[in-house]
SESE-639798 format. One line per field, with one value per residue (C-alpha): x, y, z; residue number from 1. Coordinates in nm, 3 decimals, padded with zeros to 5 digits, always signed. Layout:
% residues N
X: (X, ...)
Y: (Y, ...)
Z: (Z, ...)
marmi: (NUM, ...)
This chain:
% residues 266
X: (-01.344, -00.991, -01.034, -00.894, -00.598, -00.503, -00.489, -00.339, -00.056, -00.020, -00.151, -00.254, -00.437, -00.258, -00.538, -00.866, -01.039, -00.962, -01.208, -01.191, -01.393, -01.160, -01.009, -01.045, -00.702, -00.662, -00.342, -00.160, +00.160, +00.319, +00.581, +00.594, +00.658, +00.435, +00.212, -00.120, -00.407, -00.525, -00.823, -00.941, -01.261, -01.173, -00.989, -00.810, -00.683, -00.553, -00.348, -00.183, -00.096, +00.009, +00.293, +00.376, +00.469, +00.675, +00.873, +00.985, +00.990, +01.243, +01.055, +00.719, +00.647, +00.739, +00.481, +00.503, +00.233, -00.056, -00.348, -00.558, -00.781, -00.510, -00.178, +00.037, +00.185, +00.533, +00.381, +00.499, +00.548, +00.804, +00.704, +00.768, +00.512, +00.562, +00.225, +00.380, +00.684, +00.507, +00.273, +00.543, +00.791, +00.978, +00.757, +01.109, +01.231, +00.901, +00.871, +01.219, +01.179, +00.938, +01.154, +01.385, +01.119, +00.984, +01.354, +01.336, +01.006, +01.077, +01.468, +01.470, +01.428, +01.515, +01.185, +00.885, +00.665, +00.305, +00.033, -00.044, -00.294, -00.208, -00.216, -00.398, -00.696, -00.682, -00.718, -01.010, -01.261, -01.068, -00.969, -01.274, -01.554, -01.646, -01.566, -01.499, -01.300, -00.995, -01.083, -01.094, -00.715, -00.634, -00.796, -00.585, -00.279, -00.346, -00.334, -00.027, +00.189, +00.025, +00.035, +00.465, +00.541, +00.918, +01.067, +00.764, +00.810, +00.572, +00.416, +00.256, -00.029, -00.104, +00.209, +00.137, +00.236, -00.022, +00.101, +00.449, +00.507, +00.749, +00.934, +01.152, +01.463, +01.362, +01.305, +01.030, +00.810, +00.480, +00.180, -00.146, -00.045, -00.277, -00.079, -00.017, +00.207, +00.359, +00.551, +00.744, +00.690, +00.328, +00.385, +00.512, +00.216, -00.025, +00.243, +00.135, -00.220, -00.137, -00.110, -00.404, -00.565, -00.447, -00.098, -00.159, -00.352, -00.092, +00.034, +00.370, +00.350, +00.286, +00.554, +00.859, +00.738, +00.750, +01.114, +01.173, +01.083, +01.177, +01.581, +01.564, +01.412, +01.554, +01.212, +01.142, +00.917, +00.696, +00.593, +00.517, +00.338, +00.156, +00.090, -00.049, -00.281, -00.403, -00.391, -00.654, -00.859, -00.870, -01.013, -01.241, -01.395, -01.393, -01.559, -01.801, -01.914, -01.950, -02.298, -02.210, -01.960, -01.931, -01.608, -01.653, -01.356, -01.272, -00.941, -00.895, -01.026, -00.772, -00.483, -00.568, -00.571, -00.207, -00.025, -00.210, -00.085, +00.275, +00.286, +00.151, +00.457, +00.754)
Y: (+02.018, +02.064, +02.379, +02.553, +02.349, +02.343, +02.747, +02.769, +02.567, +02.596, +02.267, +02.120, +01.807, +01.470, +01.219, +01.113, +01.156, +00.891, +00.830, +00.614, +00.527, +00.801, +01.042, +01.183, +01.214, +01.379, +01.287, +01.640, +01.831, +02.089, +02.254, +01.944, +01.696, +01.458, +01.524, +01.401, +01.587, +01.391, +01.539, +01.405, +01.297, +01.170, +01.282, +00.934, +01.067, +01.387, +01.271, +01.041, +01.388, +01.492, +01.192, +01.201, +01.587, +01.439, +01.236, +01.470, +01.242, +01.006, +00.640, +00.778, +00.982, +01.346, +01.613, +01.915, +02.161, +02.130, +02.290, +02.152, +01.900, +01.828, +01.716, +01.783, +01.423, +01.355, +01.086, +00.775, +00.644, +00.341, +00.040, -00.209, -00.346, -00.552, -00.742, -00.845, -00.977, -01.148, -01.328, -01.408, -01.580, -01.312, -01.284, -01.281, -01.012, -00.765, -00.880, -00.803, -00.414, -00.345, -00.438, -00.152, +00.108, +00.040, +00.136, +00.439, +00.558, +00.386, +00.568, +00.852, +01.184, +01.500, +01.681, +01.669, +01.371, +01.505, +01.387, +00.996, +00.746, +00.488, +00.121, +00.039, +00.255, +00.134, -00.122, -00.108, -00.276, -00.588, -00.544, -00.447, -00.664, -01.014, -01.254, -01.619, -01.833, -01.770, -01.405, -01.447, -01.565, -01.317, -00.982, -01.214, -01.186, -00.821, -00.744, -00.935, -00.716, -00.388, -00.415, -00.429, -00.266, -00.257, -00.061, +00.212, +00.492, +00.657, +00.338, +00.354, +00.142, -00.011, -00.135, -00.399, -00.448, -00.152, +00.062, +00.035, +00.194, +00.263, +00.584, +00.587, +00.733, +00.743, +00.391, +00.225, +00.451, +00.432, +00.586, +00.607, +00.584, +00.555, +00.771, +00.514, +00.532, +00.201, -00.132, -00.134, -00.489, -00.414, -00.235, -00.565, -00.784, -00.683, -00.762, -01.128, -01.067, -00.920, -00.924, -01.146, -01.389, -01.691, -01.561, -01.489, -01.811, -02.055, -02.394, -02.299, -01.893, -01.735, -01.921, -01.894, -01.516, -01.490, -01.586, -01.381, -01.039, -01.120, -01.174, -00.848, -00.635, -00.774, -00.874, -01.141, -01.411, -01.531, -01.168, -01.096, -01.375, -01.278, -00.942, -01.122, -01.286, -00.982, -00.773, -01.066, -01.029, -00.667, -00.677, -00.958, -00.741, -00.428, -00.616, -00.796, -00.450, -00.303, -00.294, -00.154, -00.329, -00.661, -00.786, -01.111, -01.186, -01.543, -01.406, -01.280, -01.595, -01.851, -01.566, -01.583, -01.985, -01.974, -01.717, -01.950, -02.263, -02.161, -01.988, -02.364, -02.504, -02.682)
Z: (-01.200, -01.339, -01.492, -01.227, -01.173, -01.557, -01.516, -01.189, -01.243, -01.591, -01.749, -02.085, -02.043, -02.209, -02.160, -02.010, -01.711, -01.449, -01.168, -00.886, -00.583, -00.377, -00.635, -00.954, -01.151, -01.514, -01.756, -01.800, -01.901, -01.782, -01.995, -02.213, -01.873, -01.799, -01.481, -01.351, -01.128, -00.822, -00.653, -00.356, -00.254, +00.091, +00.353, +00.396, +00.032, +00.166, +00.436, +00.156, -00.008, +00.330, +00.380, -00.039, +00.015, +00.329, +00.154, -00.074, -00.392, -00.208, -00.310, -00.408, -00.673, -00.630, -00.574, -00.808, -00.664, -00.442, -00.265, +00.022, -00.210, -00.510, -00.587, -00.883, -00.928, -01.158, -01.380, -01.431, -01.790, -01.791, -01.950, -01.669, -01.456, -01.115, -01.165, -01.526, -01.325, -01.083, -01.348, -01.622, -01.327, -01.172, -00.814, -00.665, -00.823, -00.814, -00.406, -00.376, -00.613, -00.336, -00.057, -00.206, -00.237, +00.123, +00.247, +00.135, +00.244, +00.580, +00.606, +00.861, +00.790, +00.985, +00.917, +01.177, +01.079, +00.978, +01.165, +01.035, +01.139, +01.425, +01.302, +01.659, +01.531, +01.164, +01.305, +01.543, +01.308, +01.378, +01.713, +01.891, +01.746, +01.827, +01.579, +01.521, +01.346, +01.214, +01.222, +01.593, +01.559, +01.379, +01.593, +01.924, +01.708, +01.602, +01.957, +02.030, +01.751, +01.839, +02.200, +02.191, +01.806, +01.677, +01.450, +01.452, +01.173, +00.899, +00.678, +00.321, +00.482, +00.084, -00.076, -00.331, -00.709, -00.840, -00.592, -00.734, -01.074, -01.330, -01.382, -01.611, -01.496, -01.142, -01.095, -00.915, -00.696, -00.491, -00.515, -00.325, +00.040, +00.334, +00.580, +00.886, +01.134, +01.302, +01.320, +00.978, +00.928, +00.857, +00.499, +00.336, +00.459, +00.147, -00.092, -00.008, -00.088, -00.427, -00.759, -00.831, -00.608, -00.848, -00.796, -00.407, -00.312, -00.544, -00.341, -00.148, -00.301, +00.028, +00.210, -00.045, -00.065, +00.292, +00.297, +00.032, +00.209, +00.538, +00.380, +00.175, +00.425, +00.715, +00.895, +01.138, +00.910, +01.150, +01.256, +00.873, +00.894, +01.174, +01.005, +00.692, +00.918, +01.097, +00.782, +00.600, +00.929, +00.870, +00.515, +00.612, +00.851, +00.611, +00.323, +00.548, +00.709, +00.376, +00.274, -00.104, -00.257, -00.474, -00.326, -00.119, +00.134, -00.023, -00.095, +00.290, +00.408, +00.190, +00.274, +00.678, +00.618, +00.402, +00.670, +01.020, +00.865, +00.733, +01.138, +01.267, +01.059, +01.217)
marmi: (1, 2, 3, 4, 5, 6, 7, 8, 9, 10, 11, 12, 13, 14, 15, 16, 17, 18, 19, 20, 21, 22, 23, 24, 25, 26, 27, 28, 29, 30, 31, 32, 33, 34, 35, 36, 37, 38, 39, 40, 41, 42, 43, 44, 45, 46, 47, 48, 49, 50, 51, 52, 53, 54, 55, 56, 57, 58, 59, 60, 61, 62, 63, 64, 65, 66, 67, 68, 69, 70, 71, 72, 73, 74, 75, 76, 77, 78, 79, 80, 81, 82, 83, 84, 85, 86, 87, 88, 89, 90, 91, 92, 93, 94, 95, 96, 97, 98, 99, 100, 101, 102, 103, 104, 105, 106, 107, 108, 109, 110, 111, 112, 113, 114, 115, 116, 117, 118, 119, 120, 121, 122, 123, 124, 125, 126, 127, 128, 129, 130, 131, 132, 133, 134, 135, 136, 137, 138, 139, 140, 141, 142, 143, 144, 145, 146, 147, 148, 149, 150, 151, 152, 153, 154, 155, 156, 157, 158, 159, 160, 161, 162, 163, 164, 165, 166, 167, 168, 169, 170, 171, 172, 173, 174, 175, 176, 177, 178, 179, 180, 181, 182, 183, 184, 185, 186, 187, 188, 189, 190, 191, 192, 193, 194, 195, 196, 197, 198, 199, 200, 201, 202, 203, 204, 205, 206, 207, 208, 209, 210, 211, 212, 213, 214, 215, 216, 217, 218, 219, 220, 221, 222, 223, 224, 225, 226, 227, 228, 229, 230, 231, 232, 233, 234, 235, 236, 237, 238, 239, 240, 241, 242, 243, 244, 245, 246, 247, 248, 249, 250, 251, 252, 253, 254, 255, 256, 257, 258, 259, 260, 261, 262, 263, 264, 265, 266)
């Protein structure tokens, strides 16, 4: 399937083929620069390409050539990894790297915005079924935020330590958006669900983390918090809906339980 793109754009491959459950990437160079293929099997995928184009290579990584189906991605190759940070005892400093990336995909731009998906109707799964629990608390909450949203703009919609790489001379940039279009405050909520669920469900982790990103980026904490709630409802519902897939939402579920108690805090 890369044939094509290899001759059109003048490509030698540098790798393996990379599949995942929405794209299929492939390793390449192009005059001797690293590059990689992204094909796109879903159309959530190619409305990502659609906001990394956008964005013109100003905190993501930069698109060299596309079509309607696949992106020419700048590749990154730095050694660094946030998820290493965040395990070996800099969480600080990898929440804070992301806090710096999110500014600039979040800084105004004098281009038309392309067409992105509303949070209220990402969010529909959540907001418009019946539930219980502290799932119930956290659709009522979802409401709340999206019913009176601040600070609206173009979002990355999946921020979190894998989403964050290494480039070398260009710094830290993202990858993999889901093209959403809302309160900014929601992009840093999954960065408290992430890297691992050891790291994300560790005694008092959630809360110092919380304080962290709501002094670098200049949010209001408890409506993070309230975003970390109604993103865990979210995924709860996704993963519960999902008939196919092996995940279980016991990492939702203890994340919704961290973010309601730290809000029920004095």
């Amino acid at each position: 399937m890369f044939d094509t793109y290899l001759a059109r754009w003048g490509l030698v491959a540098d790798g393996e083929p990379i599949s995942t459950h929405s794209s299929d990437l492939l390793p390449v160079r192009r005059g001797g620069v690293p590059a990689m293929i992204k094909i796109a099997r879903e159309q959530e995928e190619r409305f990502g390409g659609v906001l990394m184009i956008w964005w013109g290579g100003d905190g993501a990584a930069r698109v060299l050539a596309h079509d309607d189906n696949a992106l020419l991605l700048e590749r990154a190759t730095g050694p660094r990894s946030l998820a290493a940070m965040a395990k070996d005892g800099r969480d600080d400093a990898a929440s804070r790297t992301m806090c710096e990336v999110l500014a600039r995909l979040h800084a105004p731009r004098l281009k038309p915005m392309p067409e992105l998906v509303p949070l209220m109707r990402w969010f529909e799964p959540l907001t418009s079924g019946h539930h219980t629990g502290i799932i119930a608390t956290a659709a009522t909450i979802a409401r709340e935020l999206l019913s009176a949203p601040q600070d609206v703009g173009a979002l990355h919609g999946d921020i979190h330590h894998g989403n964050v790489l290494d480039f070398g001379p260009r710094g830290w940039l993202s990858i993999d958006p889901k093209s959403l279009h809302g309160e900014r405050g929601f992009d840093f909520a999954n960065i408290l669900r992430n890297p691992t669920p050891e790291i994300a469900r560790a005694p008092g982790r959630l809360a110092r983390q919380a304080h962290i990103l709501a002094e670098a980026a200049r949010l209001d904490r408890t409506r993070l918090l309230k975003w970390t709630l109604a993103l865990a409802g979210l995924s709860t519902v996704w993963i519960v809906n999902e008939t196919n897939t092996p995940e279980t939402p016991d990492l939702d579920l203890a994340v919704a339980s961290l973010a309601a108690a730290e809000l029920e805090a004095p």
